[in-house]
N, C-alpha and C positions, 0 to 999 in steps of 0.2 A: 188686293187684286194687283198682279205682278204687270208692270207698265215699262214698256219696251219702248228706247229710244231712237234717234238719229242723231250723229252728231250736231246739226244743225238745229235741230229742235231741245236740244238740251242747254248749247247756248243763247235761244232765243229764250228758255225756261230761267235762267239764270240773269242775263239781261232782264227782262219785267220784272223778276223780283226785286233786283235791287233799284230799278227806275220809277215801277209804278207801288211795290209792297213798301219800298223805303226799307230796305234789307241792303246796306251797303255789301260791297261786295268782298273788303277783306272779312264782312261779319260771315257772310255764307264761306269765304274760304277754314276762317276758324270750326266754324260749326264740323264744315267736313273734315279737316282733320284732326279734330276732338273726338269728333265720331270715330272716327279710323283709330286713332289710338286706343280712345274705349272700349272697341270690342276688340282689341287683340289681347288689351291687359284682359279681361274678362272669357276670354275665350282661348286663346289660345300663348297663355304662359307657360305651356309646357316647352316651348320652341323657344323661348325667351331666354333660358336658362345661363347664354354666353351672351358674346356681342352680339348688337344686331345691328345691321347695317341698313342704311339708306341712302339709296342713289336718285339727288334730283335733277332733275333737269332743268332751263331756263326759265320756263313759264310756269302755268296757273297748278299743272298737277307737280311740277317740283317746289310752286310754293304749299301745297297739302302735304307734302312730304317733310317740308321744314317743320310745319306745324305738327305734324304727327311727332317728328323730334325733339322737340320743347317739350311735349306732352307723356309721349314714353318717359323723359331723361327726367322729367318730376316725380315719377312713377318708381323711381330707382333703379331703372334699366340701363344696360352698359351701351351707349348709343354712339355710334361713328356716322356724321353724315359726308359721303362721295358727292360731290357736285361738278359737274361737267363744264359749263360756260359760267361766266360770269359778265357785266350783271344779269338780273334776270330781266326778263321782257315786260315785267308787268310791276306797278308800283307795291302791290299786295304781298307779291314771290318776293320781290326784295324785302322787304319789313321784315318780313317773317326770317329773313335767309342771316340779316343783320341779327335781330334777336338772338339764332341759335346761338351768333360768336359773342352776345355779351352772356350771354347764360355758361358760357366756356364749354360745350358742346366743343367735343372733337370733330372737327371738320376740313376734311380733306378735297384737298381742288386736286381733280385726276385727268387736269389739262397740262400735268408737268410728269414727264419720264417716268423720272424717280420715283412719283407717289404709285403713277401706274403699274412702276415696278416692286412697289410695298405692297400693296393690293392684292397682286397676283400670288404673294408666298402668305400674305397674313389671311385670305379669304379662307382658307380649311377650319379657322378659329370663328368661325361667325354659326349661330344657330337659327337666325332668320336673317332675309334678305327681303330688303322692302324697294319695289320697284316706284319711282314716283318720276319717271324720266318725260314721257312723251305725255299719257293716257289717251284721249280722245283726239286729244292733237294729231297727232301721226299721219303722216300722207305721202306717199309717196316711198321713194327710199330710204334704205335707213343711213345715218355713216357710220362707214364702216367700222371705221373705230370703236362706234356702241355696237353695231352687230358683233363686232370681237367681245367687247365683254360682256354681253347677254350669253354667249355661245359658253365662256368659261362659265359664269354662273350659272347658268342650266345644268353644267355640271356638276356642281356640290351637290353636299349632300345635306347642306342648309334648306328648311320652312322656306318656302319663296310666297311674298306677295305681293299681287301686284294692285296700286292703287285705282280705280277706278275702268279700265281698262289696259292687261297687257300691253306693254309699251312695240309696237311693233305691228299688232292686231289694228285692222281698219275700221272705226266705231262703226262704218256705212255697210262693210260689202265683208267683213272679216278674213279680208284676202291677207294671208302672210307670208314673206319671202325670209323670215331673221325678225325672230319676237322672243321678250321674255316669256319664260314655263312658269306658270304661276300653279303651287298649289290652291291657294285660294285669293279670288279676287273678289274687291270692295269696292261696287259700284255707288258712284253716287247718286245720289235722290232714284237715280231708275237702273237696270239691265239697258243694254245700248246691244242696238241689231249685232254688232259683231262677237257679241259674248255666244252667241245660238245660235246663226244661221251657216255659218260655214267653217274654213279650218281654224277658227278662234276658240269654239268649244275644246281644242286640244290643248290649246293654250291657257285654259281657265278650270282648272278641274272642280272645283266650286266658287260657290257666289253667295257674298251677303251684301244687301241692300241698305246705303249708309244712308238715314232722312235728312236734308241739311234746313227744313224750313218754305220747302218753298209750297204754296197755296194749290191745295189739290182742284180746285176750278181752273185754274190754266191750264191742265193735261185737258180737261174735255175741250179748250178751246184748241187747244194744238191736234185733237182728233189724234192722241197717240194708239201705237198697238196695243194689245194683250196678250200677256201670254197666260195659256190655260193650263191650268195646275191643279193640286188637290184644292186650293183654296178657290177653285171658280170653275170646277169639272161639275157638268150637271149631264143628264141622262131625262129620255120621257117621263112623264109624270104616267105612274101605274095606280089603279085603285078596284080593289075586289069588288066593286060595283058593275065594272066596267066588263063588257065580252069583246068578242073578235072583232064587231065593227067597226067598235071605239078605235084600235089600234091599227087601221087601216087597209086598204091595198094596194100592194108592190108591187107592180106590173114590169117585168125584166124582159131584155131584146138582147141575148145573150146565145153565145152558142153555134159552131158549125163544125164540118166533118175535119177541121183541122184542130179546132181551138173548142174542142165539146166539152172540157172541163172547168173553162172560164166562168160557161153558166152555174154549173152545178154549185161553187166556191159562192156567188152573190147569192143565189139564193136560199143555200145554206147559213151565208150570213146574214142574210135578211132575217130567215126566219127564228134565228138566235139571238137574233137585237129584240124583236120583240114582236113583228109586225102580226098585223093579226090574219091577215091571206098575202102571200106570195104567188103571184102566175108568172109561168115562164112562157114566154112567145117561142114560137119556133118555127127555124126557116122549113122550108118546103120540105129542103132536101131532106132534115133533120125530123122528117113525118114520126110521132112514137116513139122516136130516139129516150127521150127525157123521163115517156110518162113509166110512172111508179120506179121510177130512182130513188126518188126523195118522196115518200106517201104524204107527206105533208104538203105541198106542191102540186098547183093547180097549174097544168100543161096546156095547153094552145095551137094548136097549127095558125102561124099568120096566114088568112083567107090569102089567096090570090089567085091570079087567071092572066097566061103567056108570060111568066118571070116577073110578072109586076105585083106589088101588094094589092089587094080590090080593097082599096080605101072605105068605102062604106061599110066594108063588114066588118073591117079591122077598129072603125070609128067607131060600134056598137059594141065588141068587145070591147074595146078602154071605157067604157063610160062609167064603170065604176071605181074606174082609176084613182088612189090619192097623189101616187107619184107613177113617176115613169123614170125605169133605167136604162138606158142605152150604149152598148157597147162592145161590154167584156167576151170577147172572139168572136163578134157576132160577121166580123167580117168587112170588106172594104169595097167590096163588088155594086153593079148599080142596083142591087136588088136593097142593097144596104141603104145606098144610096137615096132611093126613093122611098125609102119607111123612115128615115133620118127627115127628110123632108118633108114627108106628112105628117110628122108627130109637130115639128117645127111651125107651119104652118098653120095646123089645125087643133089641136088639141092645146089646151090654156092650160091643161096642169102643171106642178114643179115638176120637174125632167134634171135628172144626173145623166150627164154623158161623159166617158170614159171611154179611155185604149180605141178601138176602132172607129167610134163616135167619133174620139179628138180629133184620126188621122185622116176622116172623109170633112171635116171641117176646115183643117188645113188644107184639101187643095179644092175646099167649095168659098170661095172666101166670098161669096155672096150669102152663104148659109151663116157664117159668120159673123157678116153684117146685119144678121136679121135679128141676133139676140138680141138686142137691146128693151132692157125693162122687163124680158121676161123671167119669170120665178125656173132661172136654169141654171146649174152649175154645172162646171167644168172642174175637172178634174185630174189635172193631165201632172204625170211625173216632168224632172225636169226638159229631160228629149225630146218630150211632147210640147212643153210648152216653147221651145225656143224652135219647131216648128211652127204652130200658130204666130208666132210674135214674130216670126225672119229674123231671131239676131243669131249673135254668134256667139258659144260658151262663153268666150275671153271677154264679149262685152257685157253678159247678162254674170259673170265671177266678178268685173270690176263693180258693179252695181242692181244686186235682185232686185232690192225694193223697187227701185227707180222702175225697173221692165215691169214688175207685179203692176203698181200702182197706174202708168201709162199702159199697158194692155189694156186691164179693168173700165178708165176710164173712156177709151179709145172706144169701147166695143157694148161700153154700159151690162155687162154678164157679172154673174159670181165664178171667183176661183179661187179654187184649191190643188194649189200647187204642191204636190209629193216630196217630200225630202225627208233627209234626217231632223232637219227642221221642216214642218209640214206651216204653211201659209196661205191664211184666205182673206180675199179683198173683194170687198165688196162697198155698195154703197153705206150700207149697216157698220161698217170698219173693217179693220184690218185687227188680227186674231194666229195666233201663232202657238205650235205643239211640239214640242221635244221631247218629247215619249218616245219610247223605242228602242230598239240593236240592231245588230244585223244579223238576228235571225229572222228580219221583216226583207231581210232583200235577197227574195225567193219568187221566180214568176209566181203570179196567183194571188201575192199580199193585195195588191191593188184590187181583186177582183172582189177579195174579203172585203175591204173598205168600203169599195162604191154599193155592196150589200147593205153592208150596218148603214151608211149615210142615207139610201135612201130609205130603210125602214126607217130610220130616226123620224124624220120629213112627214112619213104615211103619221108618225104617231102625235101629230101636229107640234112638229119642233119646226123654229122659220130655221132656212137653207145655211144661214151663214152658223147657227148654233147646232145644229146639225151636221156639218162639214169639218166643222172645230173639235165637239166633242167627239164623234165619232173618230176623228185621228189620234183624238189621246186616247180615249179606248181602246183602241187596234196597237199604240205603242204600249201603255201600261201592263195589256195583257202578254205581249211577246214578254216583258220585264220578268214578270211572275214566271212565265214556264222555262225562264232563264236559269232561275232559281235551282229547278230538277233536272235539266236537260240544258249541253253546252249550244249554243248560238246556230251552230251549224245543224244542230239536229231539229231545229226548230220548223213546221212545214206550213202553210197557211191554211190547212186542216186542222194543225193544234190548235191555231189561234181559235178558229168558231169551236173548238170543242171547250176551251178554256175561256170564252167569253160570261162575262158574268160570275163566274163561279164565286164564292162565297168566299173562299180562302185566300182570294184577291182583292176582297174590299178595303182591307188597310191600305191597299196599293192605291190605289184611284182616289 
């Protein structure tokens, strides 16, 4: 199960091991860059073939880097190690940094002119490049100096890889201004938020997970994320026993003379996840609009009387509710307004609210305050949520997690925040999806989404596995129709026509 970090939480994973497991800490630095050496001699010696170069840094990931150099260069590898400051900051990186010079490891200090002017004419002769400068450390600006020679490097036409995290890339918030381009990066013990969540994924074009020893019972006390993958992607449990009841009812508040297509996308996609009755509500104005669109689709006039919904009749309808969606174009009006409210209020079912939902809740911030405890998610891309939450892009870029996890808690709700990395925090954890292209950023994808999520719900999946899976679903399957058709042709009609299909299950 892929376990996603923060920088803070990885050195408090490292600290207990070696305080409370008795795992000294130059033992966990050998391990990792034993490991790191190991799988590139085993994996990737085809890049090996010339010199391969290593640039460390002062600290704990330039002493992984030393170590990887002792370990390559017994290997029979042609090893030059670049090292920027001297000494290093920690007693472990020194050890390690002394050893390469008695092992006679070429080792060049590129804090003199000259060497940095050797460097610059000998680098076309290197066929891997091993970044070990910053990793997780990195905060703030780079110097300039190493943003100059990252900026050359990223230029060859050397294997680049970077040790544990791109040196440049922020572990927290993957904010980058001047980072190394890693073909492939070797995280330790876990993926760190910045390899997924934002422009760091550019910067890491794969990942292998290096184990250094530490005690998988500390991750559940650090309550780390997940990220959901082929090895933890799950879907409703189906069984030829079972008829339509078993797999629920989707009851959707979707739909108006501006935004009529919204509905059709959800409950489309409802009905291709799996559920076993979808109803679509429909505003006044929207009398008949709907019915036999979709013959599968059980249509609605929401009761009312003078613009307002007539609460009890509308209460009779839902009662066979498994979930309730609320949303997608249904509108922002107080007609909106007041069925947002009685469903809040009155009705105890799980409830997804999306797109219109989100934007009457940001300026009901009493509505707001009412989730608390209840079986409700939210679902808001990022615009949306940084509505709800009042911050500003620049401060929810310097730090998602930080807003994800303080909203959540602030407000006690589940959410699932849209993105190229898609994030749900709830009190159940925190669950993260990187499935996808940009053939998913098309009006409409959302509306596919909060479909499949709340059938998932109807087919008794709890909210936050529902929320999660269903986003890898919606990314895996754009992947697949990637395959026959370029990005741009991609529409959120293909995805519910391609949901499920058979010739996609290796994909998921």
């Amino acid at each position: 199960m892929p376990i996603v970090l923060n920088r803070e939480q990885m050195l408090a994973l490292d600290k207990k091991t070696s305080e409370s497991f008795g795992i000294p800490s130059r033992v966990l630095m050998e391990t990792a860059g034993k490991g790191c050496a190991d799988y590139l001699h085993s994996t990737c010696r085809k890049y090996m073939h010339a010199r391969v170069a290593i640039f460390c840094g002062r600290g704990n990931n330039g002493g992984d880097g030393y170590v990887i150099a002792r370990w390559l260069y017994s290997y029979g590898y042609q090893i030059s190690v670049y090292y920027l400051e001297t000494p290093c900051t920690t007693e472990e990186a020194e050890v390690n940094r002394q050893l390469c010079i008695k092992l006679g490891i070429n080792m060049i200090d590129l804090s003199t002119e000259s060497e940095w002017q050797r460097l610059m004419e000998a680098s076309t002769h290197f066929s891997m490049l091993i970044d070990a400068v910053y990793g997780i450390g990195f905060k703030g600006e780079m110097n300039p100096r190493i943003a100059k020679l990252f900026e050359h490097l990223n230029a060859l036409a050397a294997f680049r890889v970077a040790i544990d995290i791109p040196s440049g890339v922020c572990a927290n918030s993957s904010n980058v201004r001047s980072a190394f381009c890693a073909d492939l990066c070797l995280a330790i013990e876990a993926l760190k938020f910045g390899h997924i969540i934002g422009e760091g994924r550019e910067y890491a074009k794969a990942h292998a997970v290096i184990p250094i020893g530490i005690p998988k019972r500390y991750y559940e006390e650090l309550a780390a994320a997940i990220l959901t993958d082929k090895q933890n992607y799950s879907y409703p449990h189906r069984c030829q026993l079972y008829n339509k009841s078993h797999y629920g009812h989707v009851f959707i508040f979707a739909g108006s003379q501006l935004y009529s297509g919204a509905a059709l996308l959800s409950a489309r996609a409802a009905l291709r996840s799996g559920a076993g009755y979808v109803h679509l509500m429909q505003r006044p104005e929207m009398k008949g609009f709907y019915n036999a669109r979709i013959p599968e689709v059980i249509c609605h006039d929401i009761p009312a009387a003078d613009d307002e919904p007539d609460c009890g009749r509308l209460a009779q309808l839902l009662s066979p509710a498994s979930v309730i969606l609320f949303g997608p174009g249904f509108g922002k009006d107080p007609f909106a307004q007041l069925c947002l409210k009685f469903l809040l209020c009155e009705m105890k079912e799980p409830m997804v609210i999306d797109a219109d939902g989100l934007a009457i809740l940001a300026t009901s911030r009493e509505l707001l305050s009412s989730l608390a405890e209840q079986p409700i998610l939210l679902t808001p891309h990022v615009g949306e949520f940084l509505a709800l939450c009042t911050a500003s892009k620049e401060d929810y870029l310097c730090d998602p997690i930080s807003h994800i996890t303080a909203f959540q808690k602030r407000y006690g709700t589940k959410l699932l925040v849209k993105n190229h990395c898609s994030i749900y925090a709830g009190e159940d954890g925190m669950f993260l999806s990187n499935s996808g292209n940009d053939g998913l950023a098309t009006g409409g994808s959302g509306d596919v989404l909060a479909g499949i999520i709340a059938s998932f719900i109807a087919q008794k999946m709890d909210i936050g596995s529902a929320a999660i899976n269903a986003s890898y679903l919606l990314g895996k399957t754009a992947e697949g129709l990637a395959k026959v058709k370029n990005t741009p042709a991609i529409c959120p009609s293909d995805i519910i026509d391609k949901l499920f299909e058979k010739e996609n299950e290796d994909d998921l």
